[in-house]
C-alpha positions as CSV (number, residue, x, y, z in Angstrom):
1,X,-70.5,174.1,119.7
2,X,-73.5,176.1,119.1
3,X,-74.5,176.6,122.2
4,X,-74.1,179.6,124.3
5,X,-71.0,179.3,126.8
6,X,-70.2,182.2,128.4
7,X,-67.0,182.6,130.6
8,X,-63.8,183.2,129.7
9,X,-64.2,185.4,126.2
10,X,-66.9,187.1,128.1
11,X,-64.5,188.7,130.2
12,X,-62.1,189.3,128.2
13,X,-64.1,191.3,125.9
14,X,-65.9,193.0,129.2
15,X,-62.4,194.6,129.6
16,X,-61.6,195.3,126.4
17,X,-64.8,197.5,126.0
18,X,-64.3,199.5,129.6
19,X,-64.6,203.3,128.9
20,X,-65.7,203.3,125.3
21,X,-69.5,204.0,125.9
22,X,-70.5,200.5,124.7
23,X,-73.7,199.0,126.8
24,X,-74.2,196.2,125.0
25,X,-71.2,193.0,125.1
26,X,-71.5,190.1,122.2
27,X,-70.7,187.5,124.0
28,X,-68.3,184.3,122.2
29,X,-68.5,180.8,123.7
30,X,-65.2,179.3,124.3
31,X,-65.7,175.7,126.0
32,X,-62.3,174.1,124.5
33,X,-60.8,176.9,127.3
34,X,-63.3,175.7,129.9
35,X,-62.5,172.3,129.6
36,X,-58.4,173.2,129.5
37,X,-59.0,174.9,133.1
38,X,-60.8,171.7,134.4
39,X,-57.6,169.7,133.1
40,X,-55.0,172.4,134.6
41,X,-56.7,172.6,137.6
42,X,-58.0,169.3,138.6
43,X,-57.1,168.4,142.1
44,X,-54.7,165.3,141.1
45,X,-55.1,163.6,144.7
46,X,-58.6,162.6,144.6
47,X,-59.2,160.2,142.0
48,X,-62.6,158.4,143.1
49,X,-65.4,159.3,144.6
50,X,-65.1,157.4,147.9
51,X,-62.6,159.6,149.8
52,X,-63.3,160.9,153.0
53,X,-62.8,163.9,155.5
54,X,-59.1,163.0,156.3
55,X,-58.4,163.1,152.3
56,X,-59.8,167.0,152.1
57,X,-59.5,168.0,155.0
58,X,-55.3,168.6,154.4
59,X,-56.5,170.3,151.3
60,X,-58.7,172.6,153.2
61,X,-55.7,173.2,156.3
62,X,-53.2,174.3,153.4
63,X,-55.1,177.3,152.6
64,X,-55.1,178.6,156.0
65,X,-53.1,181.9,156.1
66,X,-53.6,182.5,152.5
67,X,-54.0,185.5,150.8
68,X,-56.8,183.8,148.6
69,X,-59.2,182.1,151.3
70,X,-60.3,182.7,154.5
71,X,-60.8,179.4,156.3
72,X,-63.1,178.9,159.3
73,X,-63.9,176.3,161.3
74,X,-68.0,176.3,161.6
75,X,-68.2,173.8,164.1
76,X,-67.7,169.7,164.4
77,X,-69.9,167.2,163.3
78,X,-71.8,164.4,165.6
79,X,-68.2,162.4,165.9
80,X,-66.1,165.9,166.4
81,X,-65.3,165.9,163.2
82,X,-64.1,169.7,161.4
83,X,-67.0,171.4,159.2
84,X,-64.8,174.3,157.2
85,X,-65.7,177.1,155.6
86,X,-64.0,178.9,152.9
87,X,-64.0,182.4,151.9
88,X,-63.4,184.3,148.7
89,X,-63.7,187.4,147.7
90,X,-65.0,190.6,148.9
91,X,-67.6,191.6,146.5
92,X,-71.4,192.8,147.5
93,X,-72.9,189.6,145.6
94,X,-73.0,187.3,148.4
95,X,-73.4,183.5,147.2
96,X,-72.8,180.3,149.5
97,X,-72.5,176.7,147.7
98,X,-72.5,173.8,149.9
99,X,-71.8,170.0,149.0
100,X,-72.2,166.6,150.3
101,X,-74.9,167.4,152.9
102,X,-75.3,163.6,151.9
103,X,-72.1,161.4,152.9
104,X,-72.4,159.4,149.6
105,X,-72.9,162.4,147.0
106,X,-69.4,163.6,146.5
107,X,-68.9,164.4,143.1
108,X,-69.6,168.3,143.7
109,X,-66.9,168.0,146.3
110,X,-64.1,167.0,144.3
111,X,-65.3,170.0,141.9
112,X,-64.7,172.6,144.7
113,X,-61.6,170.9,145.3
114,X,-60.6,171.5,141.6
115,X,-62.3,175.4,142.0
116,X,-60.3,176.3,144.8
117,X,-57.0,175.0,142.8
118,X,-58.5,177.6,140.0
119,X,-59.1,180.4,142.7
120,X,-55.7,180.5,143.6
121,X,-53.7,180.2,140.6
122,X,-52.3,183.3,138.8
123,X,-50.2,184.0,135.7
124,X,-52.2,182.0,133.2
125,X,-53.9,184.7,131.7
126,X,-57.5,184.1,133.1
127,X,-56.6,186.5,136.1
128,X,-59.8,188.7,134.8
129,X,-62.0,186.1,136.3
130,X,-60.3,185.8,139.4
131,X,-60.6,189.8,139.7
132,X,-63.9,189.9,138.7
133,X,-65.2,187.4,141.1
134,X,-63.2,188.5,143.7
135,X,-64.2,192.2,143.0
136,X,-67.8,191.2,142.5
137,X,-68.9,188.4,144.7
138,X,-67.9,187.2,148.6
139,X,-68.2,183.2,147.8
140,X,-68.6,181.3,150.7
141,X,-68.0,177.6,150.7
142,X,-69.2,174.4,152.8
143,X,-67.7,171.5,150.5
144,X,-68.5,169.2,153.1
145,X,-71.3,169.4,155.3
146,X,-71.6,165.4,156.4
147,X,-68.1,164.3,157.4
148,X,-69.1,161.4,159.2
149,X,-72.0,160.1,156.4
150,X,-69.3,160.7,153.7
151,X,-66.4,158.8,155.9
152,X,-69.2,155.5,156.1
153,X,-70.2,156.7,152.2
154,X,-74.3,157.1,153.5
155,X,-76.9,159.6,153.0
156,X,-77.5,160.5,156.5
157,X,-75.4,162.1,159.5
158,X,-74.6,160.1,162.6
159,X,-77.5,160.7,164.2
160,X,-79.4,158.9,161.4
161,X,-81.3,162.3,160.3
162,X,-81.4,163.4,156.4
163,X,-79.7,166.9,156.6
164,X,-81.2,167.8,153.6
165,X,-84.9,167.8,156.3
166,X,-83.0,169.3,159.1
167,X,-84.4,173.0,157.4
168,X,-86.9,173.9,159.6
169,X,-85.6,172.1,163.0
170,X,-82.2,172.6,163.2
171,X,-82.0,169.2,165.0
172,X,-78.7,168.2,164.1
173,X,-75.7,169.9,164.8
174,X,-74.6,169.9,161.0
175,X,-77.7,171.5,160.0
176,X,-77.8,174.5,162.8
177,X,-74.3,175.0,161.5
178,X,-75.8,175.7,157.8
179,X,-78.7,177.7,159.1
180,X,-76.6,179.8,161.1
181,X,-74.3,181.0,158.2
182,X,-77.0,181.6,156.1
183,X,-78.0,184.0,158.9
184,X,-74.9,185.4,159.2
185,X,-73.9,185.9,155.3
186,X,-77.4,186.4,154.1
187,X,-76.8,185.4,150.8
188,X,-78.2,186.8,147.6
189,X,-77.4,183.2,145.8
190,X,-77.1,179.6,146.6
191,X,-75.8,176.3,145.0
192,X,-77.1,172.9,146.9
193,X,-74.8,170.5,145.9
194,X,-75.9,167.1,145.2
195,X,-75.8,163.5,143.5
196,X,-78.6,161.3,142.6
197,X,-79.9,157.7,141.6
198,X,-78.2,157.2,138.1
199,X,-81.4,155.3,137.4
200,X,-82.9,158.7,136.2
201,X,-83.7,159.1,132.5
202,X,-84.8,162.1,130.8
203,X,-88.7,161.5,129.4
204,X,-89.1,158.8,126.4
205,X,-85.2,158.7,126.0
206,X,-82.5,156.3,126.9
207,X,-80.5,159.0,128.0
208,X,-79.4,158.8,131.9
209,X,-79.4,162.4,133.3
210,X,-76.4,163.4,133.7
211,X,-77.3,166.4,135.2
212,X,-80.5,167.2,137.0
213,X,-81.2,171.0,137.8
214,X,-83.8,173.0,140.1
215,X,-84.7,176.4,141.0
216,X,-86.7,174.8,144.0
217,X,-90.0,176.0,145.2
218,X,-90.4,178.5,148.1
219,X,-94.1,177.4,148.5
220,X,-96.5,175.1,148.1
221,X,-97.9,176.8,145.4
222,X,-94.7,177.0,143.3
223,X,-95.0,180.2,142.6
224,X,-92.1,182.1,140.4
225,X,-91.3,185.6,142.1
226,X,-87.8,187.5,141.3
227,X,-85.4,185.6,143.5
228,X,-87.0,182.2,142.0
229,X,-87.0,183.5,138.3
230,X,-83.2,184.6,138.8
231,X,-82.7,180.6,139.6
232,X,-84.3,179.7,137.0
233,X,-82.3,182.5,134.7
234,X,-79.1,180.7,136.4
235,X,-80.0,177.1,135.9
236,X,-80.6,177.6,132.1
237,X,-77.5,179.5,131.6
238,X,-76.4,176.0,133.0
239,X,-78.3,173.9,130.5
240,X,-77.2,175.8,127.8
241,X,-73.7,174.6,128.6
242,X,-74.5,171.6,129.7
243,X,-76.4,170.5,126.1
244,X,-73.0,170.9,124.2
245,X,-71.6,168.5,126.5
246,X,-74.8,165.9,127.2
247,X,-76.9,166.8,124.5
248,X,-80.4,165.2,125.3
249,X,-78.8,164.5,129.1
250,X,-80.7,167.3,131.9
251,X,-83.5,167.4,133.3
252,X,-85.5,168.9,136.3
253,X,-85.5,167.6,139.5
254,X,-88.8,167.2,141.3
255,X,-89.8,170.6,142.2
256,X,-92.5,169.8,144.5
257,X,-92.6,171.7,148.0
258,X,-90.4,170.6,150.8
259,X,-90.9,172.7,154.1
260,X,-88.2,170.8,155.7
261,X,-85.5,170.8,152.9
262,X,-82.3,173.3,152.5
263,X,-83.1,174.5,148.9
264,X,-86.8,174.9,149.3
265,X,-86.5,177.6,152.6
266,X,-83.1,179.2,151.4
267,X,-85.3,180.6,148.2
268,X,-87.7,182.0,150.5
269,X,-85.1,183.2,152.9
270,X,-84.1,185.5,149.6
271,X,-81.3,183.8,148.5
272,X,-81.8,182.3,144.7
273,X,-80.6,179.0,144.8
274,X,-80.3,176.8,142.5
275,X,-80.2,172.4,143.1
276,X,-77.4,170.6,141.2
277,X,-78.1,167.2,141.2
278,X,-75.3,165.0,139.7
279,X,-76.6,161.5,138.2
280,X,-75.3,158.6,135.9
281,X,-72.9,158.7,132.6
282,X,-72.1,155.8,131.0
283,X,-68.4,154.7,131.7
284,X,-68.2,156.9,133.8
285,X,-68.6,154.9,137.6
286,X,-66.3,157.3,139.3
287,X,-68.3,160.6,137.9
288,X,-65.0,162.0,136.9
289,X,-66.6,163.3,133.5
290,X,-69.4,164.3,135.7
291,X,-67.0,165.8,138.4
292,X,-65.7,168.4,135.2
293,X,-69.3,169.2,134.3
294,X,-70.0,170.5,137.8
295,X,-67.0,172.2,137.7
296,X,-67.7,174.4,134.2
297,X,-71.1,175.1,134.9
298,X,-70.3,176.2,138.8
299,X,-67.6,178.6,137.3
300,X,-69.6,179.8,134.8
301,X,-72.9,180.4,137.0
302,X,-70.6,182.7,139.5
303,X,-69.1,184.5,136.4
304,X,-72.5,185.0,135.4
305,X,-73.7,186.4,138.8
306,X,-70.8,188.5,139.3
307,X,-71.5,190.9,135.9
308,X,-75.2,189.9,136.5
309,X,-75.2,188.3,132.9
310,X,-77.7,185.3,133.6
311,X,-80.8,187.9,133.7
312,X,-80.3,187.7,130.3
313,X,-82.2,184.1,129.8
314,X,-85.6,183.8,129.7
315,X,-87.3,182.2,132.2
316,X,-89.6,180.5,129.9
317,X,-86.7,178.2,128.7
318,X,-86.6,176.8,132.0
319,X,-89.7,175.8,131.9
320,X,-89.1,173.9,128.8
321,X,-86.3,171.5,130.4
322,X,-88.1,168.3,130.9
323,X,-88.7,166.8,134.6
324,X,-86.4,163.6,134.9
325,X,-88.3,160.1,134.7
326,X,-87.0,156.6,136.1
327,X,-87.1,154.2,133.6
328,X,-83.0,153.2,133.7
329,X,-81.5,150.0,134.6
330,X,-78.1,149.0,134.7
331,X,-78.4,145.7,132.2
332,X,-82.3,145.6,130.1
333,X,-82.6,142.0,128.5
334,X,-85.4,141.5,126.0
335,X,-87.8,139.1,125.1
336,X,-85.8,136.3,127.6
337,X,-87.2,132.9,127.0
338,X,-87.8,131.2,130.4
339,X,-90.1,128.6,131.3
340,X,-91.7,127.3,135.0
341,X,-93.7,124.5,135.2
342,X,-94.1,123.5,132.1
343,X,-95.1,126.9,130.9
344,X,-92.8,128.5,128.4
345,X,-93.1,132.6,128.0
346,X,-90.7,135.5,127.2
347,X,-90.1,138.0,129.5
348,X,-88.2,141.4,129.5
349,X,-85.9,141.6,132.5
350,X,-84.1,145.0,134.3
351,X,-81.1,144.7,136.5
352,X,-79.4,147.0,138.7
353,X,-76.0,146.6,140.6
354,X,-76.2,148.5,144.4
355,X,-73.2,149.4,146.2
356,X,-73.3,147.8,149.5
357,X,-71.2,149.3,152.4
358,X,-69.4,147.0,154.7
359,X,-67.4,149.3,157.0
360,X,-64.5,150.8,155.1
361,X,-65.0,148.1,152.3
362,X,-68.0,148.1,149.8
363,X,-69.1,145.7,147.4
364,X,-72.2,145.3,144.6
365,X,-74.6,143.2,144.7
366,X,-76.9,142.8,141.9
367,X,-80.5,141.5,141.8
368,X,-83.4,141.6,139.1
369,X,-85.4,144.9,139.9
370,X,-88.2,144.2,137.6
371,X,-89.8,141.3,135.3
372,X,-92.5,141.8,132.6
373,X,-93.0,143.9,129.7
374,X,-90.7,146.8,130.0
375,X,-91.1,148.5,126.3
376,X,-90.8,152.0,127.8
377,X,-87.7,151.2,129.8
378,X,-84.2,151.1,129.3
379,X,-80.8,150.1,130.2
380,X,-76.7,151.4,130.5
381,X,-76.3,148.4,129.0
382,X,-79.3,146.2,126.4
383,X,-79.7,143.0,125.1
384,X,-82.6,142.1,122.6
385,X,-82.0,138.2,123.7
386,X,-85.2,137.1,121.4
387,X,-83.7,133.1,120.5
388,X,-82.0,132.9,124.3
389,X,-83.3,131.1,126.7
390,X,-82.7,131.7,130.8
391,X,-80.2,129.1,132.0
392,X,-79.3,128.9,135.6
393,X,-75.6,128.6,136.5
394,X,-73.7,125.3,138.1
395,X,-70.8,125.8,140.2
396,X,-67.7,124.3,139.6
397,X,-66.9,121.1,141.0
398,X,-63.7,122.0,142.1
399,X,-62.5,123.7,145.2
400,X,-59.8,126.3,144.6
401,X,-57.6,127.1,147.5
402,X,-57.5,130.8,146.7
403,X,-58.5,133.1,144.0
404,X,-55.2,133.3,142.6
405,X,-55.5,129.9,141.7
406,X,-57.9,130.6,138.8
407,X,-56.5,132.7,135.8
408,X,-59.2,135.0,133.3
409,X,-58.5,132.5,130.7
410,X,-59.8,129.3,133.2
411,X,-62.5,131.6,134.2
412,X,-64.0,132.6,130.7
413,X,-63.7,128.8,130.1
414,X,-65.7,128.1,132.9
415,X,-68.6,130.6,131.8
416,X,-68.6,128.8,128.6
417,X,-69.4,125.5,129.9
418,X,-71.8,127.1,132.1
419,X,-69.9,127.2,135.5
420,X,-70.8,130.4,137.1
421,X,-69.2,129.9,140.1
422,X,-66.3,128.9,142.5
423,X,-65.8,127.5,145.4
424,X,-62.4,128.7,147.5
425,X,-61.2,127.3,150.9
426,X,-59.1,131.1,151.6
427,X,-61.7,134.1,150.9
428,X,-59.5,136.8,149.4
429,X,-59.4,140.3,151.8
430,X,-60.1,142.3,148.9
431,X,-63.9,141.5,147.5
432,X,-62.5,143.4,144.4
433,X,-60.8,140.7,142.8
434,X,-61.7,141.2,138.9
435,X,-62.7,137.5,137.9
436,X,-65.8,137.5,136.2
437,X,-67.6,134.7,138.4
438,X,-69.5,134.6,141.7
439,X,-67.1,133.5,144.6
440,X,-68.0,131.9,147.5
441,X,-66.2,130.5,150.6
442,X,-68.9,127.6,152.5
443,X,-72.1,129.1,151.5
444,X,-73.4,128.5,147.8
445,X,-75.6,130.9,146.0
446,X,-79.0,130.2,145.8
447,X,-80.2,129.0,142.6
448,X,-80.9,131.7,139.9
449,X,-84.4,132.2,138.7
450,X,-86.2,135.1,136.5
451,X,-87.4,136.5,139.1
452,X,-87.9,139.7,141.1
453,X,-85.4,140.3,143.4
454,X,-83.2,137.3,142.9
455,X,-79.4,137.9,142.1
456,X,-78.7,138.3,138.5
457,X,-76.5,135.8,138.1
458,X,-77.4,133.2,135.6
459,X,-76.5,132.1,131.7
460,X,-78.6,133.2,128.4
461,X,-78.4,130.2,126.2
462,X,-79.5,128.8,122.8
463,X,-80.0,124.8,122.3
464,X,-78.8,125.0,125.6
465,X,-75.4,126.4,125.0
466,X,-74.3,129.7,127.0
467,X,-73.8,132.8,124.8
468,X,-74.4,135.3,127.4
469,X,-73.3,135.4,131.4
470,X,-74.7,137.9,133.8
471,X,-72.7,137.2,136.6
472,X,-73.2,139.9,139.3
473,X,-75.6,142.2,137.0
474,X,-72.5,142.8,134.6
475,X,-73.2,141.6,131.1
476,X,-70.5,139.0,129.5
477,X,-70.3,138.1,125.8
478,X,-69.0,134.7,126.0
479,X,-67.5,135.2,122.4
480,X,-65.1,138.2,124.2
481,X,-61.9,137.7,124.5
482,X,-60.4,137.6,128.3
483,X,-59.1,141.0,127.6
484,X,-61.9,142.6,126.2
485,X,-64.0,141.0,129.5
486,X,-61.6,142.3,132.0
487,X,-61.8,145.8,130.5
488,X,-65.5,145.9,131.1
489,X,-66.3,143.7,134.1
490,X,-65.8,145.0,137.8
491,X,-66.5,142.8,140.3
């Protein structure tokens, strides 16, 4: 990699030079050792991103009485549910990092999860960072601010209030609870822990940002005093790492002036803070990939604040980082033939799948988010489909009993003959079921049309014979073979 990683080496060599008179430390990125620590330390019990308070909670409880952590309970949420606290260190940088303030941005969760695993190991030879951040900094952690949103996977708490604009009122009980550490601790540095739409691309690219960062505004005016510039300092020590992982994948988050919001008053309570805002990766649903980024970049930013190396960077650099545009779409399909009324014209078409909630349960549903000429846009997934024309689906004459009646093989065939969907007298429990067609019990789907908002479920043909199924806003090559559809289809 050519870009600058500092962490492990850096302290290292930090010790290596102690009492020799030198001021000055070369510093040797190392990220093959950054990546090893995720790998060794990753918190093996939480392998999506849907889990809930009762799934950290036992990994919060087992650190009680440690030698490593202090655990505190801050309070309980609207539905008396635990908000922890942990505790590391007892250094004079004070730093707090707090995550899912919104129920359904976990990802920086599972990343403390995998930190605290790193925080208490010993033996492996990176001891040096433990010591130095324990020496250096008091670290005080919230990884879950919004137990009930996260347990119901939404943004807000269970009052129905955004947290993240609880700043200035201290309405909810979840948000007094993070003003009133932040008045106790007085911290010298913050990290506000978040996810984001996956729909954002960075500027005139079809990159998705992977990563969005902020030192956020402590004014209207966005003006850049010295706890602000050492935000900025921190967040492009970030990019730095981040651009040998995502090249061409950050960008800023809007920085325009919230009075209301967590980041923007904890800057001008003192504390530089900087916004992590996780968003989209191809192939990477779960954001485990993503999970690892926060992960390195976290570590590396409190390594960096304990020896005070980020004041390094040049502030200017963070200015450079472009803001993050929204130009992304799950499928793009180009130049679409489609005709109404006579009328034949091509059209470009963007699709997104949304994660519906349904209890405990959740299921996508996809629908056409925009229709027209969308040159500038892009897509996870793109089609040039000049020669195809839109075909609406038929559903099969047939009604199956239940879904285990119909094999991959029947359903592929199905999709070939332009069938895209079923009709089943039993509804399956699990919505999950992994055939790629529509599935319906006694009422059909409504007819697919190119149109805004409609389902995207429908059949690209040419001389009228299906070569391409969208069924549910996934994107089917009906020359695949069943395996190689299975592999990329969720339902």
């Amino acid at each position: 990699m050519r870009y600058t990683i500092y962490l492990f080496t850096v302290i290292l060599m930090t010790t290596a030079c102690q009492g020799i008179g030198q001021s000055r430390i070369t510093y040797v990125p190392d990220t093959a050792m950054l990546a090893n620590a995720f790998e060794t330390y990753r918190e093996q019990s939480i392998t999506n991103r849907r889990f809930k308070h009762a799934d950290i909670e036992p990994l919060i409880l087992g650190r009680r009485g440690s030698a490593v952590f202090d655990v505190t309970q801050l309070g309980i949420s609207v539905l008396k549910k635990p908000i922890y606290q942990l505790q590391y260190g007892t250094g004079p940088k004070r730093v707090m990092l707090w995550s899912q303030m919104h129920g359904n941005e976990p990802t920086a969760t599972m990343a403390l999860m995998d930190l605290f695993n790193f925080l208490e190991a010993t033996g492996d030879g990176l001891d040096s960072i433990r010591n130095l951040l324990k020496t250096q900094t008091s670290l005080y952690f919230i990884p879950m601010l919004n137990p009930d949103g996260a347990d119901v996977y939404t943004r807000r708490n269970a009052m129905d209030v955004d947290l993240n604009r609880d700043a200035r009122s201290g309405a909810t009980v979840e948000g007094r609870i993070l003003i009133d550490v932040a008045k106790t601790v007085q911290p010298s540095y913050a990290f506000n822990l978040h996810d984001m739409n996956i729909y954002y691309n960075v500027p005139g690219t079809p990159n998705p940002v992977t990563i969005a960062l902020l030192a956020p505004a402590y004014n209207a005016e966005r003006d850049i005093n010295d706890v602000r510039g050492s935000a900025m300092q921190i967040a492009v020590s970030m990019n730095r790492i981040l651009q040998g992982y995502v090249p061409g994948g950050v960008a800023k988050y809007d920085d325009t002036y919230s009075p209301r919001a967590f980041g923007d008053n904890f800057q001008s309570w003192g504390a530089s803070t900087v916004l992590i805002e996780s968003g989209g990766y191809k192939g990477d649903p779960e954001k485990q990939f993503i999970r690892k980024l926060n992960f390195i970049i976290i570590l590396n930013a409190l390594v960096e604040i304990a020896q005070n190396s980020f004041a390094q960077y040049d502030i200017n650099e963070y200015e450079t980082i472009p803001f993050s545009d929204s130009k992304l779409s799950d499928v793009l399909l180009r130049h679409v033939g489609a005709s109404r009324d006579s009328i034949g014209y091509k059209i470009d078409l963007s699709i997104n799948r949304d994660e519906q909630t349904d209890g405990h349960d959740y299921y996508v549903r996809s629908r056409i988010t925009d229709v027209g000429d969308l040159a500038e846009n892009y897509g996870y997934t793109e089609l040039d489909a000049e020669g195809y024309h839109f075909l609406p689906g038929k559903i099969y004459p047939t009604v199956f009993n239940s879904i285990d009646d119909v094999s991959l093989e029947q359903a592929m065939g199905f999709l070939r003959q332009g069938y895209c969907a079923i009709q089943l007298a039993d509804m399956p429990d699990e919505r999950h079921h992994g055939l790629p067609l529509v599935v319906f019990n006694q009422q059909a789907p409504s007819p697919a049309s190119p149109n805004l908002g409609r389902a995207a479920n429908f059949f690209l043909a040419r001389n009228g014979v299906p070569a391409y199924a969208v069924v549910n806003g996934y994107l089917i090559d009906l020359s695949a073979t069943p395996v190689e559809v299975f592999k990329n289809y969720v339902q």
